[in-house]
N, C-alpha and C positions, 0 to 999 in steps of 0.2 A: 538742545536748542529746539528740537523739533516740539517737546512736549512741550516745554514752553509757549510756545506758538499757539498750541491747540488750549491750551489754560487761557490763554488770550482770549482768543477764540470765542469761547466760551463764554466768559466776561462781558464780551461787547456783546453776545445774541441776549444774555439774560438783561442787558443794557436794554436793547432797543428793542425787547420784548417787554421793558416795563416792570419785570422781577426783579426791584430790588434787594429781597432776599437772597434770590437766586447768585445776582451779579454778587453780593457779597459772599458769599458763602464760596464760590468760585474764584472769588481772588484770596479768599483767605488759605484755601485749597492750593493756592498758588505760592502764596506765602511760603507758607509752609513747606512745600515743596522745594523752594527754592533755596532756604535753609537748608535740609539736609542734604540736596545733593552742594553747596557750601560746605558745611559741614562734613559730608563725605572729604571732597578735595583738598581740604585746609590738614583732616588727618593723614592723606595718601601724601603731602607734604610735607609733614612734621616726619613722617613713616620713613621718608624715602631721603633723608636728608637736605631737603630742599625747600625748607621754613623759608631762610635767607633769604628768598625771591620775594615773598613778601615784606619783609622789612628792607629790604637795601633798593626795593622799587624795578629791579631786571626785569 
């Protein structure tokens, strides 16, 4: 969460500094980011027996 926060972060200074490049490139960064660790969690659940949580909604 913490990172997340500072990808934010980030985003709105390139925002209100006018770099729309910047602000893109830093949310894409976040994007991204936020897939893998997604991605991370979704296989430590398949991994560990505990897919089901996602489909039955627990």
């Amino acid at each position: 969460m913490e990172s997340s926060l500072s990808e934010h972060e980030a985003f709105v200074k390139a925002i209100v500094a006018g770099n729309g490049n910047a602000a893109a490139d830093q949310m894409r960064t976040h994007v991204n980011a936020l897939a893998n660790r997604l991605s991370d969690f979704l296989y430590f659940l398949n991994r560990t027996g505990r897919s089901q949580i996602i489909a039955s909604g627990q």
